[in-house]
mmCIF entry with sequence, helices, sheets and N, C-alpha, C, O atoms, coordinates in Angstrom:
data_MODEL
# 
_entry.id   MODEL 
# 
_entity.id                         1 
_entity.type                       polymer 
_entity.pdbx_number_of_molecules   1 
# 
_entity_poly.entity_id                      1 
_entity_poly.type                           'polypeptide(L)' 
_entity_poly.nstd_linkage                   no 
_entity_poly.nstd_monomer                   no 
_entity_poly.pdbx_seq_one_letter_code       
;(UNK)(UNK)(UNK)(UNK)(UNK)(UNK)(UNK)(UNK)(UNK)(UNK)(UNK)(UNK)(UNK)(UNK)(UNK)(UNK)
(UNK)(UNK)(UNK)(UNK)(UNK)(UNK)(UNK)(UNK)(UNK)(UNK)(UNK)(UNK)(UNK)(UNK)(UNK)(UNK)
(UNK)(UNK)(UNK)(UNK)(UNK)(UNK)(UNK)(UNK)(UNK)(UNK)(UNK)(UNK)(UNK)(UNK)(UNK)(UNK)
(UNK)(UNK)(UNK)(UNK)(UNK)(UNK)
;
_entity_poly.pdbx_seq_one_letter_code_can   XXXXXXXXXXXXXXXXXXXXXXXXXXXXXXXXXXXXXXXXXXXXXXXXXXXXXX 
_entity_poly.pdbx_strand_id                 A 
# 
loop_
_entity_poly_seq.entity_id 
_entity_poly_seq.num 
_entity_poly_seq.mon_id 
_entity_poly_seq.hetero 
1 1  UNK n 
1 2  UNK n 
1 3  UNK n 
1 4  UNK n 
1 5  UNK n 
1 6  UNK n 
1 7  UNK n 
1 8  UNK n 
1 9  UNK n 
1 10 UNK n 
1 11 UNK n 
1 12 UNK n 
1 13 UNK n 
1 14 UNK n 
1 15 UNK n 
1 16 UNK n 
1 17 UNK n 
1 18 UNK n 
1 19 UNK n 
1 20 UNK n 
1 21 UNK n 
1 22 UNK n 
1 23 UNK n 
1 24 UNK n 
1 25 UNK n 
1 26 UNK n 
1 27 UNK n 
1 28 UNK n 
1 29 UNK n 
1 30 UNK n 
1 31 UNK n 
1 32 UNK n 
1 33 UNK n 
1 34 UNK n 
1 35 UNK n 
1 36 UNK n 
1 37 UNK n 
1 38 UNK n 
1 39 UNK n 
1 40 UNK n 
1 41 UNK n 
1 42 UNK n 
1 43 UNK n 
1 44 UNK n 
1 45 UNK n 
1 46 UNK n 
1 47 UNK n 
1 48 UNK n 
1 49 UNK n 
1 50 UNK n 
1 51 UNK n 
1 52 UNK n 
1 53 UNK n 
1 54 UNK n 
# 
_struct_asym.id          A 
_struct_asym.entity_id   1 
# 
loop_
_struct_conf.conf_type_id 
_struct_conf.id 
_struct_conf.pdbx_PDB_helix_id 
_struct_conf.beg_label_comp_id 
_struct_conf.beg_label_asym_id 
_struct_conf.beg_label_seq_id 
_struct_conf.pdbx_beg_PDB_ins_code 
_struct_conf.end_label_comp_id 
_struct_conf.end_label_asym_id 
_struct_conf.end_label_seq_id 
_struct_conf.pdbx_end_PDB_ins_code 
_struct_conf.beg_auth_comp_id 
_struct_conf.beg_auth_asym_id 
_struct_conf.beg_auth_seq_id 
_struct_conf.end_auth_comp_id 
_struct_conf.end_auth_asym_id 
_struct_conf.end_auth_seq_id 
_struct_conf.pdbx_PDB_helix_class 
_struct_conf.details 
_struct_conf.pdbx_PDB_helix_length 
HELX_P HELX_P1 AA1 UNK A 4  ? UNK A 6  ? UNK A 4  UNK A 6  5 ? 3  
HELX_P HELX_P2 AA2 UNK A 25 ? UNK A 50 ? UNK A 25 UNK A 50 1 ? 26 
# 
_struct_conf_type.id          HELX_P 
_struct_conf_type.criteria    ? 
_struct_conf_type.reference   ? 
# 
loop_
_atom_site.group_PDB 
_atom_site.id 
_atom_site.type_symbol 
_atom_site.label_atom_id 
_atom_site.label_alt_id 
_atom_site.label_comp_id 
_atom_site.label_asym_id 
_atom_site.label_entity_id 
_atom_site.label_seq_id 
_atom_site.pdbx_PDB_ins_code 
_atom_site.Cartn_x 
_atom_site.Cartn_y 
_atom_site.Cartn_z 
_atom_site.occupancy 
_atom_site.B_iso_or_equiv 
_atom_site.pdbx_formal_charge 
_atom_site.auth_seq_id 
_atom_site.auth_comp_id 
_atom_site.auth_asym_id 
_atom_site.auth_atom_id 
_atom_site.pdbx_PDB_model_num 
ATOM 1   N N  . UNK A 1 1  ? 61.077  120.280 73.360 1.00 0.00 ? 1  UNK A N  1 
ATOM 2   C CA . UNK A 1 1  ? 62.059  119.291 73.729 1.00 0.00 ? 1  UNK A CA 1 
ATOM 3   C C  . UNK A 1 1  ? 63.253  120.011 74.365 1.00 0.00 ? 1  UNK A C  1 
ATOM 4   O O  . UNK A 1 1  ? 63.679  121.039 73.838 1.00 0.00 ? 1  UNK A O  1 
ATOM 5   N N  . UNK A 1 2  ? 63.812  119.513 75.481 1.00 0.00 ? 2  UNK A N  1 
ATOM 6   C CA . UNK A 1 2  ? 64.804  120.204 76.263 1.00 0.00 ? 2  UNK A CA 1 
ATOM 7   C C  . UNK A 1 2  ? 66.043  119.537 75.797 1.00 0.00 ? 2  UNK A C  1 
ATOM 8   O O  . UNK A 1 2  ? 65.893  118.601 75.011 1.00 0.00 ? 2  UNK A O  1 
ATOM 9   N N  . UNK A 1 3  ? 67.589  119.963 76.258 1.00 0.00 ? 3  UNK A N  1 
ATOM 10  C CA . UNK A 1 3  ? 68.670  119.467 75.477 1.00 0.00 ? 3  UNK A CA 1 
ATOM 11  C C  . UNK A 1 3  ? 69.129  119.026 76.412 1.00 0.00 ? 3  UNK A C  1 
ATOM 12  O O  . UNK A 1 3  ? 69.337  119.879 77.275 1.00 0.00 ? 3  UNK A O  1 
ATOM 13  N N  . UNK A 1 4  ? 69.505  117.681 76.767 1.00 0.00 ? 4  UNK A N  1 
ATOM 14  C CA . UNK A 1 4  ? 70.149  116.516 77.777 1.00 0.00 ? 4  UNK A CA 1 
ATOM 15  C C  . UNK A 1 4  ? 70.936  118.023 78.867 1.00 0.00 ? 4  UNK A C  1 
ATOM 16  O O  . UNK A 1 4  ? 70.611  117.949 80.052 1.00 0.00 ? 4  UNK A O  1 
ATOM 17  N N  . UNK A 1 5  ? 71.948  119.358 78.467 1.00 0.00 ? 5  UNK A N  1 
ATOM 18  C CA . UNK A 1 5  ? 72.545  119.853 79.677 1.00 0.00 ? 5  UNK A CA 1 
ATOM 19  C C  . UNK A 1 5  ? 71.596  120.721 80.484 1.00 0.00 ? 5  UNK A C  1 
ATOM 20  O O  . UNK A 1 5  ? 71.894  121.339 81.507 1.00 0.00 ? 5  UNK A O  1 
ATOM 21  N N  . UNK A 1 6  ? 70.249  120.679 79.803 1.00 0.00 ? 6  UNK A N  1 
ATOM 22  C CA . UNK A 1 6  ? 69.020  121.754 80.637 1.00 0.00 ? 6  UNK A CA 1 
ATOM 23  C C  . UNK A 1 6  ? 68.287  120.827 81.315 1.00 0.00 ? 6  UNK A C  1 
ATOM 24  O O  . UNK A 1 6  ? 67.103  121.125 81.476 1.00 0.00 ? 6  UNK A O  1 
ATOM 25  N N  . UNK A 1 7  ? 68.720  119.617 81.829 1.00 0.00 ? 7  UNK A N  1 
ATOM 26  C CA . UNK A 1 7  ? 68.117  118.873 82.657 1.00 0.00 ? 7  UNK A CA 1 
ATOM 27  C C  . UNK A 1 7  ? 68.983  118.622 84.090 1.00 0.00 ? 7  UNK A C  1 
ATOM 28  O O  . UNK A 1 7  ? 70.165  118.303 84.222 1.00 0.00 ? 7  UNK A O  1 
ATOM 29  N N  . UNK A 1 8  ? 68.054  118.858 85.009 1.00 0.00 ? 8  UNK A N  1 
ATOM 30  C CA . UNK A 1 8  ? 68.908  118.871 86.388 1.00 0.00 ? 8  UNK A CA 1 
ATOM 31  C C  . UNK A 1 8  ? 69.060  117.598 86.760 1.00 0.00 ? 8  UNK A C  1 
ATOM 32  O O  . UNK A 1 8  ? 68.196  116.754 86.525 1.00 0.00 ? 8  UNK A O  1 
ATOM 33  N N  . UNK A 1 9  ? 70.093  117.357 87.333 1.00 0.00 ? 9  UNK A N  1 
ATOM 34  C CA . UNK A 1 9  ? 70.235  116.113 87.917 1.00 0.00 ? 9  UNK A CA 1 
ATOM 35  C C  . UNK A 1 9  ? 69.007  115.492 89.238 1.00 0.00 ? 9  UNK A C  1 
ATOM 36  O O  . UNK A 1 9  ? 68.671  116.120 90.242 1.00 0.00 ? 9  UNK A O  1 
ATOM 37  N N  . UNK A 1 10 ? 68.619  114.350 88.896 1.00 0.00 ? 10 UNK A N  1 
ATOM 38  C CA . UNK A 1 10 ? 67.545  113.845 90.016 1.00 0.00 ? 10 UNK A CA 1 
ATOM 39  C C  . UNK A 1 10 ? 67.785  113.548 91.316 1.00 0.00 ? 10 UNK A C  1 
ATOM 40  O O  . UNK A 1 10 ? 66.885  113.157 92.060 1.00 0.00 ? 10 UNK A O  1 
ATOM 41  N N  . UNK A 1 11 ? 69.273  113.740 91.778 1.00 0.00 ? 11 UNK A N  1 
ATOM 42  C CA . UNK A 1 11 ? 69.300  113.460 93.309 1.00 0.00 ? 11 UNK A CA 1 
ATOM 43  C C  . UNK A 1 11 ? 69.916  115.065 93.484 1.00 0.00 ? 11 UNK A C  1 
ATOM 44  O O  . UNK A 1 11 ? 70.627  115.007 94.487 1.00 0.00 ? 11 UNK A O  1 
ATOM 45  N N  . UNK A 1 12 ? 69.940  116.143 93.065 1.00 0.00 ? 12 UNK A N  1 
ATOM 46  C CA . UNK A 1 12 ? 70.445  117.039 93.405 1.00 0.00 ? 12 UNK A CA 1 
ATOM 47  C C  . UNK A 1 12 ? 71.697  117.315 93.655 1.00 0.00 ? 12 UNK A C  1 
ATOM 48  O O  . UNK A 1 12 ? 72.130  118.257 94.319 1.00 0.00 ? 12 UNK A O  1 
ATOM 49  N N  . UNK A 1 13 ? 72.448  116.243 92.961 1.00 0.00 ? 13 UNK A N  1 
ATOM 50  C CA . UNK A 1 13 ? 74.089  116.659 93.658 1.00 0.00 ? 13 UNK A CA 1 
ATOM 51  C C  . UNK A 1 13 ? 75.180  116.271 92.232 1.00 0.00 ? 13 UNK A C  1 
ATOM 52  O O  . UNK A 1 13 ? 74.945  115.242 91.598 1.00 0.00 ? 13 UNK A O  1 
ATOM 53  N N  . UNK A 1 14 ? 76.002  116.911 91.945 1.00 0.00 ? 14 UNK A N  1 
ATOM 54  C CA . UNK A 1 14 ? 76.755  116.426 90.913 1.00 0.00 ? 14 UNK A CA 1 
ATOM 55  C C  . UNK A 1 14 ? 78.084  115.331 91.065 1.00 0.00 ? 14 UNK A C  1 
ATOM 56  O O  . UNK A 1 14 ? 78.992  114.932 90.335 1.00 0.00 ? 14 UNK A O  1 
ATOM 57  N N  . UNK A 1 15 ? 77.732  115.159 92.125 1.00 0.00 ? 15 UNK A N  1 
ATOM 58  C CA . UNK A 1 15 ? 79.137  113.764 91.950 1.00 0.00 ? 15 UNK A CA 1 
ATOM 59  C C  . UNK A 1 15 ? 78.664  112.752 91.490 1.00 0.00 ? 15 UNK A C  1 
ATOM 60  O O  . UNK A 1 15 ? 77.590  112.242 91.809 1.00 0.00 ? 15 UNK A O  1 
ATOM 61  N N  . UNK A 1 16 ? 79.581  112.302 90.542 1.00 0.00 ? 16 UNK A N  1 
ATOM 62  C CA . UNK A 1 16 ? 79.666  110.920 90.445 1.00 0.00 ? 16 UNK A CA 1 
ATOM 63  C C  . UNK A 1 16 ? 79.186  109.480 91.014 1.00 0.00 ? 16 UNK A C  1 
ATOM 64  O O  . UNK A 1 16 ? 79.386  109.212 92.199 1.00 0.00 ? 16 UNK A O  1 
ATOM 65  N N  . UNK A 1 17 ? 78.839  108.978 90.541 1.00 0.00 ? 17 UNK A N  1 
ATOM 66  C CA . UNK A 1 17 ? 77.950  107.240 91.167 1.00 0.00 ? 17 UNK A CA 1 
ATOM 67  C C  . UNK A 1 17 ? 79.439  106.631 91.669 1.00 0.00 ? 17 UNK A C  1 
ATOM 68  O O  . UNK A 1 17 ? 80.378  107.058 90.998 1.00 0.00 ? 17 UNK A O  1 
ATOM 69  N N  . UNK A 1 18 ? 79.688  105.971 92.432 1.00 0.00 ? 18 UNK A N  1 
ATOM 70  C CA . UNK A 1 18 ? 80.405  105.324 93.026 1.00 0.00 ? 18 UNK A CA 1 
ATOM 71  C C  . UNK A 1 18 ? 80.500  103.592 92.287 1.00 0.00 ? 18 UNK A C  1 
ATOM 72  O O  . UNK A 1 18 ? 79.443  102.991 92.095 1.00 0.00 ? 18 UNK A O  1 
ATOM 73  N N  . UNK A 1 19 ? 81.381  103.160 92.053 1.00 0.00 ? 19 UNK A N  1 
ATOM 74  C CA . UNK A 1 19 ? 81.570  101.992 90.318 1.00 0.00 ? 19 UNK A CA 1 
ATOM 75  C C  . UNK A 1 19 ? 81.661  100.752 91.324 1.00 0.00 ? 19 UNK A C  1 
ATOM 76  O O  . UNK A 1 19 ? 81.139  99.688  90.993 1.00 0.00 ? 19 UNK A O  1 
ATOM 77  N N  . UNK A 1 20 ? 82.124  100.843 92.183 1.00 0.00 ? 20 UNK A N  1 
ATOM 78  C CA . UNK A 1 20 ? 82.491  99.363  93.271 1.00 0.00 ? 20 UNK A CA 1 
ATOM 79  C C  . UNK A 1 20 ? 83.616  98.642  93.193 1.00 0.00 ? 20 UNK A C  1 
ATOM 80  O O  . UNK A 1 20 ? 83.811  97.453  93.447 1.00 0.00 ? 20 UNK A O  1 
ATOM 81  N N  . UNK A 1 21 ? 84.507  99.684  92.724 1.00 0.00 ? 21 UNK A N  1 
ATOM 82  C CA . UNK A 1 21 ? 85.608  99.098  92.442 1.00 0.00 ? 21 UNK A CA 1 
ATOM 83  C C  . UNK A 1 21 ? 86.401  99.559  93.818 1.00 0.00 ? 21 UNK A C  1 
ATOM 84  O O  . UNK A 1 21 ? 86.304  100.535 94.562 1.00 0.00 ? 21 UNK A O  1 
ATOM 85  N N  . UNK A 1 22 ? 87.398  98.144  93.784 1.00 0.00 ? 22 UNK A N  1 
ATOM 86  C CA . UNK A 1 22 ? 87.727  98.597  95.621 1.00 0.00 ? 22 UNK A CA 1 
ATOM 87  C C  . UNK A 1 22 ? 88.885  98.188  95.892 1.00 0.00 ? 22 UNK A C  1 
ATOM 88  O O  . UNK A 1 22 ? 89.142  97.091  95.396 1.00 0.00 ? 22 UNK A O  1 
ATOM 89  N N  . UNK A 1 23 ? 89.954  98.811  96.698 1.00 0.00 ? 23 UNK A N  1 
ATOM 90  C CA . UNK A 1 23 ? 91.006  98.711  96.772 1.00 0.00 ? 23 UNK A CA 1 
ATOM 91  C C  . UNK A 1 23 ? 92.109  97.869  96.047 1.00 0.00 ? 23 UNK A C  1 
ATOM 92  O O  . UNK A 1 23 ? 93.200  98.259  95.631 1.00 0.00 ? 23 UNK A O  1 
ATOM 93  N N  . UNK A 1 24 ? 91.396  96.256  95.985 1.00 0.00 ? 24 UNK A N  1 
ATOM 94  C CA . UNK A 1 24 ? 92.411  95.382  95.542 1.00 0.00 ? 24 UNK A CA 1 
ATOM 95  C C  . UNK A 1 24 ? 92.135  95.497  94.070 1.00 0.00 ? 24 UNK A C  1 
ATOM 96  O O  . UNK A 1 24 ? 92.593  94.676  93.275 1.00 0.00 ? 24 UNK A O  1 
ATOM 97  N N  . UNK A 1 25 ? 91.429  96.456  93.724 1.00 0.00 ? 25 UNK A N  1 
ATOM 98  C CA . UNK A 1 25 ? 91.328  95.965  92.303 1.00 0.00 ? 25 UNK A CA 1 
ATOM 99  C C  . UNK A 1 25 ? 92.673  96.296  91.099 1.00 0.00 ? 25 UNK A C  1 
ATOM 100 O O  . UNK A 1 25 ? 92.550  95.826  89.969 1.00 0.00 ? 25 UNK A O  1 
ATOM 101 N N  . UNK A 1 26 ? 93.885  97.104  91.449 1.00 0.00 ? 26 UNK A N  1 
ATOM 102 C CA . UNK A 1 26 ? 94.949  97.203  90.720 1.00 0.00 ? 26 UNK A CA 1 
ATOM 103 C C  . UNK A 1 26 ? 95.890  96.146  90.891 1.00 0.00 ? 26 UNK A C  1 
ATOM 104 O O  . UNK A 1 26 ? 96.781  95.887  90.082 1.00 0.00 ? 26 UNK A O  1 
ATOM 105 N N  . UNK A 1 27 ? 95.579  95.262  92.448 1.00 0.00 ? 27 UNK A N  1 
ATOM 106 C CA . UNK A 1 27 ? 96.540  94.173  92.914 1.00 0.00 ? 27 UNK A CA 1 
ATOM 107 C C  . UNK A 1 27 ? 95.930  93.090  91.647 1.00 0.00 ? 27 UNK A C  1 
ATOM 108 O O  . UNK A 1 27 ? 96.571  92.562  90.739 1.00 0.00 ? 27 UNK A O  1 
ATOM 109 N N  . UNK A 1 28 ? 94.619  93.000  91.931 1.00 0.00 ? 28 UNK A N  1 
ATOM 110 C CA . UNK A 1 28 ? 94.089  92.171  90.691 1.00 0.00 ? 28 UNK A CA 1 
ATOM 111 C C  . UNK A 1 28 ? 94.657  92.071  89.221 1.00 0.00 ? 28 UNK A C  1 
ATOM 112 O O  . UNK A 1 28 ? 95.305  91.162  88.702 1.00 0.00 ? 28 UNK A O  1 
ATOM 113 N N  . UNK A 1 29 ? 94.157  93.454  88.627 1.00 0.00 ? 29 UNK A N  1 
ATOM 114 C CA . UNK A 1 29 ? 95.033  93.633  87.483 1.00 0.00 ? 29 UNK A CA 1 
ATOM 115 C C  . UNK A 1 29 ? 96.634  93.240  87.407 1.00 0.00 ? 29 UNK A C  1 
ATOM 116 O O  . UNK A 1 29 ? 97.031  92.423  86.576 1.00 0.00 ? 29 UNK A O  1 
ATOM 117 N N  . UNK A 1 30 ? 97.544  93.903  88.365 1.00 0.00 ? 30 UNK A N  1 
ATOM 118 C CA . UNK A 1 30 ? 98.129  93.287  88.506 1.00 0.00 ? 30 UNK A CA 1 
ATOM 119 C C  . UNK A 1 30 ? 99.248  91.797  88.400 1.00 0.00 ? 30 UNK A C  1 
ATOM 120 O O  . UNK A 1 30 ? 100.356 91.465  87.978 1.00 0.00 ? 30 UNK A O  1 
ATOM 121 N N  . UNK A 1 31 ? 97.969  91.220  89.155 1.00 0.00 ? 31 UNK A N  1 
ATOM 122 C CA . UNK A 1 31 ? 98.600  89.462  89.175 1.00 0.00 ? 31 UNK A CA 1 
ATOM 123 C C  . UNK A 1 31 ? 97.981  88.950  88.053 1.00 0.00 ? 31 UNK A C  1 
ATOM 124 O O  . UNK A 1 31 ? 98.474  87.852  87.797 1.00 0.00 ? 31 UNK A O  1 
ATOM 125 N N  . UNK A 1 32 ? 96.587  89.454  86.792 1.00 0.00 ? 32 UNK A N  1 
ATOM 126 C CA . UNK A 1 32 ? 96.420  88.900  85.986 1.00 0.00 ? 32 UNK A CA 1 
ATOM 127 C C  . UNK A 1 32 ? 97.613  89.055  85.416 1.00 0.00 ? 32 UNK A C  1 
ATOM 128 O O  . UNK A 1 32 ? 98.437  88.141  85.440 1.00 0.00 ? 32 UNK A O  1 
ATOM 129 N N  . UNK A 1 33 ? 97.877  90.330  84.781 1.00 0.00 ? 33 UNK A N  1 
ATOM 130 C CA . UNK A 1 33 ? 99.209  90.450  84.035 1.00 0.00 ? 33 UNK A CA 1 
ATOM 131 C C  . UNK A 1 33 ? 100.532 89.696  83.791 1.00 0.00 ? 33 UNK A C  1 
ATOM 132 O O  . UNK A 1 33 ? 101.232 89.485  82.801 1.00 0.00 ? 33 UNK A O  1 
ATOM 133 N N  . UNK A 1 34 ? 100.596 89.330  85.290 1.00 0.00 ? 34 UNK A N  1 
ATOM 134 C CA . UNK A 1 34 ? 101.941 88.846  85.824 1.00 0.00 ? 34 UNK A CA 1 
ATOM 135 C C  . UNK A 1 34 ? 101.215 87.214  84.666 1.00 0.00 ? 34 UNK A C  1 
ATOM 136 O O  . UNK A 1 34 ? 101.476 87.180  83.463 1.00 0.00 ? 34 UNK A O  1 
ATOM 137 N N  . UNK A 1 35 ? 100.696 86.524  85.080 1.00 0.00 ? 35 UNK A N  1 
ATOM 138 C CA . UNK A 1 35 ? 99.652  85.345  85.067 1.00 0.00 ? 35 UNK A CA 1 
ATOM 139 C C  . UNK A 1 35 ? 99.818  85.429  83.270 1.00 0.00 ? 35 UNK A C  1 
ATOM 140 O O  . UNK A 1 35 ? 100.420 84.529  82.685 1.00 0.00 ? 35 UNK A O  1 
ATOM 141 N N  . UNK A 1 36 ? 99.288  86.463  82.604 1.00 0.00 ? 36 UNK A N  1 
ATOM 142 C CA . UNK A 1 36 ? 99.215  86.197  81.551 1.00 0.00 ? 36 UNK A CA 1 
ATOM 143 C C  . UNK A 1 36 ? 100.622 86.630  80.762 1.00 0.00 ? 36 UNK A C  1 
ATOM 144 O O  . UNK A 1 36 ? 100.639 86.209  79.606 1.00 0.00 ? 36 UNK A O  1 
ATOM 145 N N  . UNK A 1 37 ? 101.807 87.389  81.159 1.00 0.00 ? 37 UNK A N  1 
ATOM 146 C CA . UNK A 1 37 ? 103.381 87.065  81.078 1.00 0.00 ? 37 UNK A CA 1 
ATOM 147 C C  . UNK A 1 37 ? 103.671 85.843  81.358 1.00 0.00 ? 37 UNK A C  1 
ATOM 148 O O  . UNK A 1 37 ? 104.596 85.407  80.673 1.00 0.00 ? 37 UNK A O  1 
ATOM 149 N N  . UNK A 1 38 ? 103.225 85.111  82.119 1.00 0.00 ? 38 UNK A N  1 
ATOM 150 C CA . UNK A 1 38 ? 104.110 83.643  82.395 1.00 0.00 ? 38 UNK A CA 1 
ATOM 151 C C  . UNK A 1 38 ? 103.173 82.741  81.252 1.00 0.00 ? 38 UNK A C  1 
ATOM 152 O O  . UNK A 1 38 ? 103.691 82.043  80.380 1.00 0.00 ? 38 UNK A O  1 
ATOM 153 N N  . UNK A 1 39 ? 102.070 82.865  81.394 1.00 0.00 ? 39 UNK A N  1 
ATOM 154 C CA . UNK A 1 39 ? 101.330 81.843  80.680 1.00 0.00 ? 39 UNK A CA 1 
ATOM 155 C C  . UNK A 1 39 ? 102.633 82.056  79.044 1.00 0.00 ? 39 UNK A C  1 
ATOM 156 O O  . UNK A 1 39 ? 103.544 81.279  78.754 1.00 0.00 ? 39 UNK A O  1 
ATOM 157 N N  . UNK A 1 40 ? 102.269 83.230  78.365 1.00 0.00 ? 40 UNK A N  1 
ATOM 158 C CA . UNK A 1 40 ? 103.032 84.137  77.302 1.00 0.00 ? 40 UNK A CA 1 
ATOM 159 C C  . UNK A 1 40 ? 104.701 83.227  77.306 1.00 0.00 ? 40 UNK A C  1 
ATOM 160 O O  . UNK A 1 40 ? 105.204 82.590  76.380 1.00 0.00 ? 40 UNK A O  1 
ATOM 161 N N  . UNK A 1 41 ? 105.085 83.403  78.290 1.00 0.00 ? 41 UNK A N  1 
ATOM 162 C CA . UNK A 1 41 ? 106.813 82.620  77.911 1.00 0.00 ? 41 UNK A CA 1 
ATOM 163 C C  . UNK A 1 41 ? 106.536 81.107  78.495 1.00 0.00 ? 41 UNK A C  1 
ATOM 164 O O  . UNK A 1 41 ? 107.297 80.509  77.734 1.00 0.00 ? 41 UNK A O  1 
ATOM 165 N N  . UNK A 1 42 ? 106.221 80.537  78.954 1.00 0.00 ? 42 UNK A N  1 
ATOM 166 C CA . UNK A 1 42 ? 105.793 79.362  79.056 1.00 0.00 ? 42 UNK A CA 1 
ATOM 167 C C  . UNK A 1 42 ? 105.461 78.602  77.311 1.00 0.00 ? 42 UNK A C  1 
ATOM 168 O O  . UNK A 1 42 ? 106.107 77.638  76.900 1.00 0.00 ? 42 UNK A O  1 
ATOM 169 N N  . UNK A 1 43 ? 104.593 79.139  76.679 1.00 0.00 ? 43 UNK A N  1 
ATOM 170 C CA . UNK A 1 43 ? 104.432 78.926  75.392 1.00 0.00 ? 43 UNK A CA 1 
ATOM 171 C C  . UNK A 1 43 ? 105.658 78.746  74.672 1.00 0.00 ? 43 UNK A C  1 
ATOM 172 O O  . UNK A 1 43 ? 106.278 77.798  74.192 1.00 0.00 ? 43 UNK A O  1 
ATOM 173 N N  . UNK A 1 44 ? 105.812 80.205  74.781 1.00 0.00 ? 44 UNK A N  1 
ATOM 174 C CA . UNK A 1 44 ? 106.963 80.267  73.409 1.00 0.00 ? 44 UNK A CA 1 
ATOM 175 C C  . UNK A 1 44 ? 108.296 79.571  73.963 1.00 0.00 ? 44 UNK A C  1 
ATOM 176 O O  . UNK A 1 44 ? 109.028 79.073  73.107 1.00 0.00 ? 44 UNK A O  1 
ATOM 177 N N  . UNK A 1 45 ? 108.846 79.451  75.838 1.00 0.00 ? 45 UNK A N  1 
ATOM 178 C CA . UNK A 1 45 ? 109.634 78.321  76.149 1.00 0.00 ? 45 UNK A CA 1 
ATOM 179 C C  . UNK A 1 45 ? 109.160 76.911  75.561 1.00 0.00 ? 45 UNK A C  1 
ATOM 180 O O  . UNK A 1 45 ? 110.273 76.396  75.462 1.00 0.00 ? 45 UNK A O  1 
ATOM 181 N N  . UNK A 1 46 ? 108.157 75.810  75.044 1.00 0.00 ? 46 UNK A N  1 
ATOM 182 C CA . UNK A 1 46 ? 107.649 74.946  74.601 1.00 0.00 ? 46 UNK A CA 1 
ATOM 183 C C  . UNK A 1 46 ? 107.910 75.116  73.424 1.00 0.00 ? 46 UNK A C  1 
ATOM 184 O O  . UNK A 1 46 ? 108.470 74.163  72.882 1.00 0.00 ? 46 UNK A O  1 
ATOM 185 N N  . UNK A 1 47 ? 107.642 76.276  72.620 1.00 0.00 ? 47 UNK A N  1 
ATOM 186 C CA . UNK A 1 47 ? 107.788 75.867  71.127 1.00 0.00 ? 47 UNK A CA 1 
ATOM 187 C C  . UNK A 1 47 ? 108.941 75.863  70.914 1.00 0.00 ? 47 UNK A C  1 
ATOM 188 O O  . UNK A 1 47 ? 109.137 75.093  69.974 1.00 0.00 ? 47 UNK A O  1 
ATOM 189 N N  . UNK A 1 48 ? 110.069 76.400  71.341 1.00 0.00 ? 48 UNK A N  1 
ATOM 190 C CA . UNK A 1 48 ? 111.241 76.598  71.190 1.00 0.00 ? 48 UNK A CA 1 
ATOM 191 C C  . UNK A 1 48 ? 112.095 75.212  71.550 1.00 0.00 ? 48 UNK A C  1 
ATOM 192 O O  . UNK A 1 48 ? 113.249 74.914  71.243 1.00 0.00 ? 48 UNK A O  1 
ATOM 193 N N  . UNK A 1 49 ? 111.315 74.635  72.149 1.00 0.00 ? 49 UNK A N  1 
ATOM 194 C CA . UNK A 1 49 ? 112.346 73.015  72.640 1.00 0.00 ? 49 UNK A CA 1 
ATOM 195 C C  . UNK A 1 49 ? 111.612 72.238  71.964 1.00 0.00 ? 49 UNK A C  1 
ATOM 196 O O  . UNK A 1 49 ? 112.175 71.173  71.709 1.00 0.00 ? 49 UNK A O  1 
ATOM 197 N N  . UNK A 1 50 ? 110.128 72.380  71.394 1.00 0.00 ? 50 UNK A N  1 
ATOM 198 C CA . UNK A 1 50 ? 110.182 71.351  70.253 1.00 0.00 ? 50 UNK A CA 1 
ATOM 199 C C  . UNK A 1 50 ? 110.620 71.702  69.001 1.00 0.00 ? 50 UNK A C  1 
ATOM 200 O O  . UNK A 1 50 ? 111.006 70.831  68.222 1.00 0.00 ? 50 UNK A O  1 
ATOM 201 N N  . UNK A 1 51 ? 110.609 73.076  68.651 1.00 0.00 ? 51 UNK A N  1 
ATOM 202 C CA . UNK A 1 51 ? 111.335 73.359  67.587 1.00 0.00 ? 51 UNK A CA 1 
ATOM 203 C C  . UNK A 1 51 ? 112.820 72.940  66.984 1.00 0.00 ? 51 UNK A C  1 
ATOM 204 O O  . UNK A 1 51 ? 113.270 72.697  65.865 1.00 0.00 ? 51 UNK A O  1 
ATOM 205 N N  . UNK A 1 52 ? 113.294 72.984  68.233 1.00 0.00 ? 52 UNK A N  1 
ATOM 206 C CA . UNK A 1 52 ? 114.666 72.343  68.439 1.00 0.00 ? 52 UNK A CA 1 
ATOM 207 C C  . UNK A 1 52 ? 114.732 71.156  68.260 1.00 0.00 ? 52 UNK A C  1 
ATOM 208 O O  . UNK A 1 52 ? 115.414 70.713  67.336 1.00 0.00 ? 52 UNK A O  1 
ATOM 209 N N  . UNK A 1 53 ? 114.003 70.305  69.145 1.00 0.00 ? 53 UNK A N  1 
ATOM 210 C CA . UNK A 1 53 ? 113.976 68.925  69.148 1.00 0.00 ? 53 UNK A CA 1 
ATOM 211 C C  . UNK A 1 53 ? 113.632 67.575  68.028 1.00 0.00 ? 53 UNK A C  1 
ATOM 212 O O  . UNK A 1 53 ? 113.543 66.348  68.078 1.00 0.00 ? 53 UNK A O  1 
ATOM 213 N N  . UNK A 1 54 ? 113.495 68.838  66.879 1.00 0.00 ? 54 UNK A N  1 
ATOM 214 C CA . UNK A 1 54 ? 113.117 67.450  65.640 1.00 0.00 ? 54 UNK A CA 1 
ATOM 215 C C  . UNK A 1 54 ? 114.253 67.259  64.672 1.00 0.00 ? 54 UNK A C  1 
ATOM 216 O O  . UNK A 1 54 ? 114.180 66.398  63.795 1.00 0.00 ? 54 UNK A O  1 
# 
């Protein structure tokens, strides 16, 4: 039995596979963030005016 680092790689080359992740993908992250900050004070703006309001 051989140990997974005494095995050569099958296309002959050691770089890395390429993931498909592509330019916009930090703009993405990004605007979720932003998206899930507003969703986030949107809430707690609501509980806070019915909290108030009884």
């Amino acid at each position: 039995m051989t140990s997974p680092s005494a095995v050569a790689p099958a296309g002959g080359s050691t770089e890395l596979a390429a993931t498909g992740a592509g330019s916009a993908t930090p703009w993405a992250i990004g605007g979720a963030a932003v998206a899930l900050g507003a969703g986030a004070g949107l809430v707690l703006a609501a509980r806070r005016r019915t909290a108030t309001g009884r």
